[in-house]
VOPAGU-2260 file (C-alpha; in pm, 1 decimal, decimal comma):
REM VOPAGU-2260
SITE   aa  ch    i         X         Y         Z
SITE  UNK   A    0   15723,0    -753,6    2527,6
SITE  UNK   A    1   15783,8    -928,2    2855,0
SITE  UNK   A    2   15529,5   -1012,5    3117,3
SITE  UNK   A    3   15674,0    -806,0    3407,2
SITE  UNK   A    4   15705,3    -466,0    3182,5
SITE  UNK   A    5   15349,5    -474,0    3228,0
SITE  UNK   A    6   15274,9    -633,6    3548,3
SITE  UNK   A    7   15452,2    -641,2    3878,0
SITE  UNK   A    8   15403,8   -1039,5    3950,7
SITE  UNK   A    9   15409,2    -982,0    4324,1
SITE  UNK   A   10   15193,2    -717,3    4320,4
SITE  UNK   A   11   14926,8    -879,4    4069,8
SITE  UNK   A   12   14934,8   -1199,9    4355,6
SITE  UNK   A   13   14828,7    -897,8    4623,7
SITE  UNK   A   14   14572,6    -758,1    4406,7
SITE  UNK   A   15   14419,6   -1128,3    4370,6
SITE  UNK   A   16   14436,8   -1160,0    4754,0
SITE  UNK   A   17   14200,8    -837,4    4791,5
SITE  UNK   A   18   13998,4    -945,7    4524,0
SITE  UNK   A   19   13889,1   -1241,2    4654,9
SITE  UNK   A   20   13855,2   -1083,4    5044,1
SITE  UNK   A   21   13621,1    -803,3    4842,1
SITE  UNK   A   22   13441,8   -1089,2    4670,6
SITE  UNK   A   23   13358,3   -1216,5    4996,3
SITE  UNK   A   24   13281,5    -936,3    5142,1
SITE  UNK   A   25   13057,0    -751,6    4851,0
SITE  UNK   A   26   12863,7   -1042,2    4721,3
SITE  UNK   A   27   12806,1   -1274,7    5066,0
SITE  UNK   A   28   12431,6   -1225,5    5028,4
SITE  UNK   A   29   12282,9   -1469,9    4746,3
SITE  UNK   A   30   12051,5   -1163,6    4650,3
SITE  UNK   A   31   12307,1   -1027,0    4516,8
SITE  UNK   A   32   12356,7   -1264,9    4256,2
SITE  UNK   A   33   12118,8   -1429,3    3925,7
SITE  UNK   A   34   12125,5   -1681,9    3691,2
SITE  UNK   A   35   12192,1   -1579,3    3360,0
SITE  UNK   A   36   12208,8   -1733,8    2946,6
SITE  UNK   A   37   12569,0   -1770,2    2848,5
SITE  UNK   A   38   12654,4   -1411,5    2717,3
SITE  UNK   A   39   12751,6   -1503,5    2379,4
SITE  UNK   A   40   12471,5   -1715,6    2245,2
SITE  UNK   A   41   12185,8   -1665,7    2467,0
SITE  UNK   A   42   12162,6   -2067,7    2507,3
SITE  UNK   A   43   12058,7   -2218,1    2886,5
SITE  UNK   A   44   12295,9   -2499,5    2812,8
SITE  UNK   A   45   12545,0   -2456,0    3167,7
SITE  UNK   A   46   12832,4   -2714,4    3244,5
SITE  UNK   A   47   12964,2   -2618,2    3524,7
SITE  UNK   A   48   13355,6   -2654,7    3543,2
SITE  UNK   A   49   13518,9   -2504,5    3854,7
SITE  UNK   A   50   13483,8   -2311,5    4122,4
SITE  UNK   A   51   13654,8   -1940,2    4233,9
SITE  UNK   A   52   13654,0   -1718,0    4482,5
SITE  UNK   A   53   13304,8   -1841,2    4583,0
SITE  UNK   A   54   13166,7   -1822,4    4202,9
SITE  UNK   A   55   13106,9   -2061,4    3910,9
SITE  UNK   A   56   13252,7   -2100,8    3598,7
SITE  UNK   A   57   13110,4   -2308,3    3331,3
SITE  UNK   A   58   13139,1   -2343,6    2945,9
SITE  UNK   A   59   12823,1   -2319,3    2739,0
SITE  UNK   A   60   12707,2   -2658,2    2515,7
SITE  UNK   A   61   12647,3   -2477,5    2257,4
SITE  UNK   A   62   12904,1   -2191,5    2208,8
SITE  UNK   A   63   13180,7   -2312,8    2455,9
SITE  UNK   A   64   13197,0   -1974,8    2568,4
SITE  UNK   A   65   13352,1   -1970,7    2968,8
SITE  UNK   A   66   13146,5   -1736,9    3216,3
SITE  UNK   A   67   13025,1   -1681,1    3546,3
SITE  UNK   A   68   12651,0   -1838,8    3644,6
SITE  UNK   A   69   12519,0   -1739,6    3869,9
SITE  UNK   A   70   12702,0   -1388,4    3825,1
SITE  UNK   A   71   12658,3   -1030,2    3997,7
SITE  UNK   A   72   12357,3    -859,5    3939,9
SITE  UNK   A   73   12439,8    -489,0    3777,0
SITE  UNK   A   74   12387,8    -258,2    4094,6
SITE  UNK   A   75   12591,1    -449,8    4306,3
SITE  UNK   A   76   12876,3    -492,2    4056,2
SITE  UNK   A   77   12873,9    -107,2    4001,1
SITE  UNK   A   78   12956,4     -80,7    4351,8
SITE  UNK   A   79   13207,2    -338,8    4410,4
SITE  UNK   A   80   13395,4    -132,2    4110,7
SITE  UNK   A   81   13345,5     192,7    4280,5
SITE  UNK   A   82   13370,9     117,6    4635,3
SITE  UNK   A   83   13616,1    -203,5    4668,5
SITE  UNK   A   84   13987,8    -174,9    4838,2
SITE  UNK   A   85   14076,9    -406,3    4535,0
SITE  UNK   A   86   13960,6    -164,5    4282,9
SITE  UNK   A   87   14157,7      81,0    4422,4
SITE  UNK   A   88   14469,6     -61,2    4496,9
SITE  UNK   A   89   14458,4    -191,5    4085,4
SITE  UNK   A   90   14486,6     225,5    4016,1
SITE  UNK   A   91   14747,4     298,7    4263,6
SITE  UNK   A   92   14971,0      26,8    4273,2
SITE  UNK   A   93   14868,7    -211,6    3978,3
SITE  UNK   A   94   14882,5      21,2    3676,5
SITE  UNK   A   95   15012,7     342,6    3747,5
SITE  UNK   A   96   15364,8     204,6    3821,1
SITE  UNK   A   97   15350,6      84,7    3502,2
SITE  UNK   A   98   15130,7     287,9    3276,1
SITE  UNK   A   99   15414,1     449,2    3076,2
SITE  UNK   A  100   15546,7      68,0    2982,2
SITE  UNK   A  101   15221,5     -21,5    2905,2
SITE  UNK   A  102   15170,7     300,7    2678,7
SITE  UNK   A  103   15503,0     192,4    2504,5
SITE  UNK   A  104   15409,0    -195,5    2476,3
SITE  UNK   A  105   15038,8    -187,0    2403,8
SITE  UNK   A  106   14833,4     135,3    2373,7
SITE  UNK   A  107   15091,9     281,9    2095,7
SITE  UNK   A  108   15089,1      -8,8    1876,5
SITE  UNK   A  109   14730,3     -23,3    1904,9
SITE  UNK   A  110   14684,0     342,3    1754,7
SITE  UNK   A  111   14965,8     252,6    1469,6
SITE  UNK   A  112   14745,3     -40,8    1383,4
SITE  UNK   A  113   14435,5     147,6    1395,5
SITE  UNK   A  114   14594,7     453,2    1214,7
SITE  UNK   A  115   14729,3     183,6    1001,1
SITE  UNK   A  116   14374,2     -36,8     937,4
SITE  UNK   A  117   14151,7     276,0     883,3
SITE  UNK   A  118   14281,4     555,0     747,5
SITE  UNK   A  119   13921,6     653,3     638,3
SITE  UNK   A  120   13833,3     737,7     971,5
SITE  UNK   A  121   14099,2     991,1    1037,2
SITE  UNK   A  122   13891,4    1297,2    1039,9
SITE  UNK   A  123   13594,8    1164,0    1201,8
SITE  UNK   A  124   13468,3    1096,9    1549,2
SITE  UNK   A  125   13640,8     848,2    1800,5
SITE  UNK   A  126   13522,2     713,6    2125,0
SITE  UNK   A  127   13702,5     478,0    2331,1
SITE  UNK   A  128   13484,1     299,3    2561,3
SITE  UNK   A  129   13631,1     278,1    2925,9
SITE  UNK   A  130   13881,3     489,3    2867,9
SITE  UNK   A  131   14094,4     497,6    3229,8
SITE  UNK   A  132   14386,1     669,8    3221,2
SITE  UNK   A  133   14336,8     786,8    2818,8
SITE  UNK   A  134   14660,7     651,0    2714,7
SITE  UNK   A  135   14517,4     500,7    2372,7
SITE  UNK   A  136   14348,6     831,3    2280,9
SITE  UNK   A  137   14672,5    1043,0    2368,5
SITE  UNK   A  138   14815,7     805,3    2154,2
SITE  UNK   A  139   14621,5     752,5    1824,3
SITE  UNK   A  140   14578,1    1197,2    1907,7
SITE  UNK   A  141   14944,1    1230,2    1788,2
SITE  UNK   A  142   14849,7     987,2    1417,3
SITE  UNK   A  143   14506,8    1131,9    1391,5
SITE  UNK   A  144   14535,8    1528,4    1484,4
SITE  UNK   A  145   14209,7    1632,1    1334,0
SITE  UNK   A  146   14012,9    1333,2    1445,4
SITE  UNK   A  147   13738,3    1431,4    1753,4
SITE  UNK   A  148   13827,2    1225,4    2035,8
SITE  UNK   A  149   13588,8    1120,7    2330,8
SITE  UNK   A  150   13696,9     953,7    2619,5
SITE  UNK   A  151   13372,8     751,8    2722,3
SITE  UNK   A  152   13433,5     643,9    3076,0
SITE  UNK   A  153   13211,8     656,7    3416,2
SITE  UNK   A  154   13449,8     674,1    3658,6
SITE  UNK   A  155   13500,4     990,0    3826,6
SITE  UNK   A  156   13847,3    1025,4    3871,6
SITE  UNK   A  157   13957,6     851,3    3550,5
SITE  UNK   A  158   13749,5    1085,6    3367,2
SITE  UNK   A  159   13887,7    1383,7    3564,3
SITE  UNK   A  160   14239,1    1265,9    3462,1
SITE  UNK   A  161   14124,9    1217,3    3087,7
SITE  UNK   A  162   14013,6    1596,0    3085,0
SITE  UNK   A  163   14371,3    1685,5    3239,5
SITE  UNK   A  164   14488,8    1549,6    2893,9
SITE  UNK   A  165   14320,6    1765,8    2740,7
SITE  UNK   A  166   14067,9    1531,3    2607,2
SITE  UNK   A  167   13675,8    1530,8    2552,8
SITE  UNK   A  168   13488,5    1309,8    2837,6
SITE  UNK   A  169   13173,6    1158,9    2839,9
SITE  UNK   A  170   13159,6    1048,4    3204,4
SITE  UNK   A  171   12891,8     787,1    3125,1
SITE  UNK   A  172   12836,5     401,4    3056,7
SITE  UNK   A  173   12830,4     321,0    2724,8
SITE  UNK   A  174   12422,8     257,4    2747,6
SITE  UNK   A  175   12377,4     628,9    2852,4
SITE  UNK   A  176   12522,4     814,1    2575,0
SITE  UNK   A  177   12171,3     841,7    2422,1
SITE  UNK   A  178   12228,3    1158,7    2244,8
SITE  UNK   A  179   12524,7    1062,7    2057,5
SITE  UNK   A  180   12359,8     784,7    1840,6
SITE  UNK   A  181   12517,9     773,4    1472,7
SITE  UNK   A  182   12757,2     989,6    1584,5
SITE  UNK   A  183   13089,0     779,5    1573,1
SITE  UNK   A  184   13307,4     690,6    1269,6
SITE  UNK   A  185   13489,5     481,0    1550,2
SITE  UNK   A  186   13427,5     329,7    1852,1
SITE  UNK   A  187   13741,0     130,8    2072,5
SITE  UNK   A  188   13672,3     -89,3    2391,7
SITE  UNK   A  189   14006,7    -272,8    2521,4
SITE  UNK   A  190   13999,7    -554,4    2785,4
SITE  UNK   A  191   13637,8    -441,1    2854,5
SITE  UNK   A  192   13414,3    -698,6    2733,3
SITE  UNK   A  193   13446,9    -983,7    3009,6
SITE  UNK   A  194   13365,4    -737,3    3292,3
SITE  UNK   A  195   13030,1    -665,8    3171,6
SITE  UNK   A  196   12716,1    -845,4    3318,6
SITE  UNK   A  197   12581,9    -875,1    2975,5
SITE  UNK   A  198   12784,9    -791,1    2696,0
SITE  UNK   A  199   12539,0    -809,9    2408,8
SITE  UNK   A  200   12397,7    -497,2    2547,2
SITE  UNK   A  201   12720,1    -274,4    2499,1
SITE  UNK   A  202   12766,3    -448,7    2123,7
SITE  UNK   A  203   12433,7    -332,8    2045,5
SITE  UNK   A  204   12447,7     -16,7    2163,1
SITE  UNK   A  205   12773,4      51,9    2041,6
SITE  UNK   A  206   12615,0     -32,7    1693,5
SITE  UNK   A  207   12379,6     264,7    1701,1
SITE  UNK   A  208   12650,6     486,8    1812,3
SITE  UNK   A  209   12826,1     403,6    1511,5
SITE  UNK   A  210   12738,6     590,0    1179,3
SITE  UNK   A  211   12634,2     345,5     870,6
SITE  UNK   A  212   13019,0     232,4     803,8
SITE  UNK   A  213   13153,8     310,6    1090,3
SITE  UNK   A  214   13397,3      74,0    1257,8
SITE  UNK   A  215   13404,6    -104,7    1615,3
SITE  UNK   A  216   13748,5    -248,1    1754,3
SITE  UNK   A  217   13734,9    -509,4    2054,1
SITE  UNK   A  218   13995,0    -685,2    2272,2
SITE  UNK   A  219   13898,6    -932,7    2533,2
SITE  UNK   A  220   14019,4   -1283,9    2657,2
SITE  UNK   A  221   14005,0   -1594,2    2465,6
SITE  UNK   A  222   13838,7   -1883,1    2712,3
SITE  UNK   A  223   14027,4   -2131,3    2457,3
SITE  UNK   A  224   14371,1   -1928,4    2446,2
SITE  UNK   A  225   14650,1   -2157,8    2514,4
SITE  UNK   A  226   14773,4   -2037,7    2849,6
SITE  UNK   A  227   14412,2   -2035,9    2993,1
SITE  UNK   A  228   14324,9   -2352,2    2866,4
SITE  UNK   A  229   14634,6   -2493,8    3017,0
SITE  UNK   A  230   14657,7   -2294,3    3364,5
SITE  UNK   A  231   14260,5   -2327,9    3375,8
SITE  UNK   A  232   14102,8   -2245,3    3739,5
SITE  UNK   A  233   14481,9   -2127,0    3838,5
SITE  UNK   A  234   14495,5   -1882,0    3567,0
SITE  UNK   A  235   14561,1   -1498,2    3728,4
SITE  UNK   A  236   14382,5   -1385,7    3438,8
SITE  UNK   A  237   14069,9   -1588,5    3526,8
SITE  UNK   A  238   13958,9   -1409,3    3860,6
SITE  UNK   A  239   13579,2   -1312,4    3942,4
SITE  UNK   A  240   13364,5   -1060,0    3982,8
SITE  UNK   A  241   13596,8    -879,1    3710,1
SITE  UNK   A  242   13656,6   -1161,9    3481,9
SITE  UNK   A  243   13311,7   -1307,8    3395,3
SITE  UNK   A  244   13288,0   -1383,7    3079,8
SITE  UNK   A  245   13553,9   -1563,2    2842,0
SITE  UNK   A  246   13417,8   -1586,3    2439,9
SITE  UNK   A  247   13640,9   -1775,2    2199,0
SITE  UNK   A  248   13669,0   -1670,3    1852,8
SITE  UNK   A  249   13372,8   -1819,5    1712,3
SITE  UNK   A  250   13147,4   -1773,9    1988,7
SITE  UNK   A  251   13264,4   -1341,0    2009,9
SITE  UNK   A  252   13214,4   -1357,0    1599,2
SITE  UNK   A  253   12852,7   -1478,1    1665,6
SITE  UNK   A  254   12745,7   -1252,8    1934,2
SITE  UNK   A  255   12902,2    -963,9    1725,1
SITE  UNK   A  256   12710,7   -1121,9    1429,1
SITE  UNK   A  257   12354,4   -1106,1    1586,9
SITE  UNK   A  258   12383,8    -743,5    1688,9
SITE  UNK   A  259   12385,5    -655,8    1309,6
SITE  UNK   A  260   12824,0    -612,9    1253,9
SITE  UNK   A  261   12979,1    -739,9    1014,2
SITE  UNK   A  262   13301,9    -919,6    1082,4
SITE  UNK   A  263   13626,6    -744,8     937,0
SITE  UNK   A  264   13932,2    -925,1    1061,8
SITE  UNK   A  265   13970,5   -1125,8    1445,5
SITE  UNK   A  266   14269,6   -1262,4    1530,6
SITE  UNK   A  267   14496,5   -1330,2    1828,9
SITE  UNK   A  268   14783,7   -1114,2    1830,7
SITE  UNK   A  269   14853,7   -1201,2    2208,6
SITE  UNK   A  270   15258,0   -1269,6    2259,0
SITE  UNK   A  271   15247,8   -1347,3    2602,9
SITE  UNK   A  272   15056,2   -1690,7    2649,7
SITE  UNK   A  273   15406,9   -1914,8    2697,7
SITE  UNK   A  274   15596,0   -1660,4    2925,9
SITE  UNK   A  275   15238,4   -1657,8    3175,7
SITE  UNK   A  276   15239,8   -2047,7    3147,7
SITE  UNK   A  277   15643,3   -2001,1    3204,4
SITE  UNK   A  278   15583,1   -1770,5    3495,7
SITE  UNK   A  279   15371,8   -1939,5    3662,4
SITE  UNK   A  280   15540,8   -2251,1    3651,8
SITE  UNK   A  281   15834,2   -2095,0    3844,7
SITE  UNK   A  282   15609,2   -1958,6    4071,0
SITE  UNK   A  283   15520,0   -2270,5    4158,3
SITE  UNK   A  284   15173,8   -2192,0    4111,6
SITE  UNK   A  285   15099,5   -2456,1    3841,0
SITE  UNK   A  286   15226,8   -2771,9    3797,3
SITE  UNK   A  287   15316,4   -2872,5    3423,1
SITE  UNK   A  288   15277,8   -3212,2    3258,2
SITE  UNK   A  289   15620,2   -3344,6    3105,1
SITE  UNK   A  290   15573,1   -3269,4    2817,8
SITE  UNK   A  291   15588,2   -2867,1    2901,2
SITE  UNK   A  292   15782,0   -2923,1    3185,6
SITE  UNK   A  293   16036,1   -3048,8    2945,1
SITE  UNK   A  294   15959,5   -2729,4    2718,8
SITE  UNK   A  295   16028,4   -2480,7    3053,0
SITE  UNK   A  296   16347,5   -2590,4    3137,7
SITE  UNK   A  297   16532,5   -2708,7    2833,1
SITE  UNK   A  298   16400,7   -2556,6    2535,8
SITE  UNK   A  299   16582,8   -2241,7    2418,8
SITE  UNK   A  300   16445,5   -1876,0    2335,5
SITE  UNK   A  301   16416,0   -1943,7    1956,6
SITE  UNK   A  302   16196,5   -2286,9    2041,6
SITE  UNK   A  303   16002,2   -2058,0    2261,7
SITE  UNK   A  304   15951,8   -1765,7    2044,3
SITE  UNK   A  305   15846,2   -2020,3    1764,1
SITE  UNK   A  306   15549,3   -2138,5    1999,6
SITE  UNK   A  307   15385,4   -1823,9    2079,6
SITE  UNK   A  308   15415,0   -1724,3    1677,8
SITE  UNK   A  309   15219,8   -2084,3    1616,3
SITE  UNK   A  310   14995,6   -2024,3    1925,8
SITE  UNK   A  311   14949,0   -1640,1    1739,0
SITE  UNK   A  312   14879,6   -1745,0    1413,8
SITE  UNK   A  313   14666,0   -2020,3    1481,2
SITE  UNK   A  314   14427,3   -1800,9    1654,5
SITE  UNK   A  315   14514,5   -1950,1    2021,3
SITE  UNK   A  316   14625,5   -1727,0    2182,6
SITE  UNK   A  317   14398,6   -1550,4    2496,3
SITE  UNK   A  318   14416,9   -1210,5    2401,8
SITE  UNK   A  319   14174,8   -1185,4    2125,0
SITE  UNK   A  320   14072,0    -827,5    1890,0
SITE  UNK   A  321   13773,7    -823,1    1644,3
SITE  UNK   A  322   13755,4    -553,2    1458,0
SITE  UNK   A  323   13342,4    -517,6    1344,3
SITE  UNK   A  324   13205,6    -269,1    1089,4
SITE  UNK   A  325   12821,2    -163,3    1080,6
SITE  UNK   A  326   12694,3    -223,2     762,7
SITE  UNK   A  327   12642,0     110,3     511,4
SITE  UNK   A  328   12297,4     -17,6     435,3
């Protein structure tokens, strides 16, 4: 997979541009903003590290966990998703351009490997959380025909275009699907977690959705992944209010933990960490140390390829997935 079959760099750089005028704009008033626990452990312990687009980041003492403090309160967030040019423009001319390559690069191998991981759950029910454009349930649809799919997602017009596909909506948050508790063999949520304002209360929740056994499968962004860690405050992937939080692997296996999961398998399968770092380099939008430097412009595609497999397997990579079970008993 290559960066720009999934994201238009210029476009992405225009998307930042309105996110930070809409930051500006939808958050100006300090009211709209509170202090908060890191998100992972629930510890006060705050170091703050940089600033962006008028908000903090900081890593946690305890759990090193990156996040936003002080960070949108819920009701204002909710709007800034709904009502914000940025938001829009990420529909229109972020992903739909490239939702077919990204159906082919990411949301199909993610149903093999769930078709793949649990064939137990095959016949049972199957919610993915913030569903948007349903491309991962259209998928795993095709491996799993007689498994009940629900499309959980509170947007209107994603969940319109979910039903187009033919597929079952809940056009809810996560939090409000109060009747559907032990209902799910299998519950998804992609690139979801470091939006929320507090993401222990979606893990929870999702755990009483889930029937005893039943199976929860996260992706998110590693705060310790290799191209974050090196691009740090520069990082495109690192851009508030939609970015807020940034677990690691130990500090996403805790929170998961205290909700009551048990942990199944987390690794890093992210393959894109050096070509972001190599991107932006060109770009001129970060400036390497020698070392890398050195790397970017003399090092061939094997040498290359063989980093990202060390940065993969060594769990260092910033796109993280945890897959969680609830216990039986």
């Amino acid at each position: 997979m290559k960066e720009q079959e999934i994201r238009n760099a210029e476009v992405h750089k225009r998307y930042l541009e309105m996110v930070r005028a809409d930051a500006a704009h939808f958050f100006s008033s300090p009211e709209s903003l509170e202090n908060v626990a890191c998100p992972a452990c629930g510890t006060g312990r705050f170091r703050p590290e940089f600033d962006k687009f008028g908000f903090t980041y900081g890593t946690c003492g305890q759990c090193r966990t990156l996040y936003v403090n002080p960070r949108p309160k819920v009701e204002p967030l909710k709007d800034f998703y709904v009502n914000s040019p940025s938001s829009r423009y990420w529909v229109e001319k972020f992903f739909e351009p490239v939702a077919e390559a990204r159906r082919e690069k990411i949301f199909r191998p993610r149903a093999a490997y769930v078709a793949e991981s649990l064939p137990m759950l095959a016949n049972g029910m199957i919610g993915d959380i913030g569903a948007g454009y349903g491309l991962f349930l259209e998928e795993l649809r095709r491996l799993w025909p007689r498994a009940k799919l629900v499309a959980i997602e509170p947007s209107p017009n994603m969940a319109k275009i979910c039903r187009g596909k033919g597929l079952e909506v809940d056009e809810a948050t996560i939090e409000d699907l109060d009747e559907r508790d032990g209902c799910f063999s299998l519950l998804t949520a992609f690139e979801l977690l470091e939006h929320l304002h507090k993401p222990e209360s979606m893990i929870s929740k999702a755990f009483r959705l889930l029937l005893p056994g039943g199976c929860l499968l996260l992706s998110t962004l590693s705060g310790e992944g290799f191209d974050i860690q090196l691009m740090w405050d520069k990082s495109r992937s690192i851009f508030p209010p939609h970015h807020l939080n940034f677990l690691n692997p130990e500090s996403l296996s805790l929170l998961c933990r205290n909700s009551g999961f048990l942990v199944k398998a987390l690794d890093t399968p992210g393959v894109l960490d050096w070509q972001i770092v190599e991107g932006a380099a060109n770009r001129s939008e970060i400036t390497l140390d020698r070392f890398w430097s050195h790397l970017n412009l003399y090092a061939d595609q094997e040498c290359k390829g063989d980093l990202q497999l060390w940065i993969t397997k060594h769990r260092l990579s910033s796109h993280m997935q945890i897959l969680l079970q609830r216990p039986i008993k």
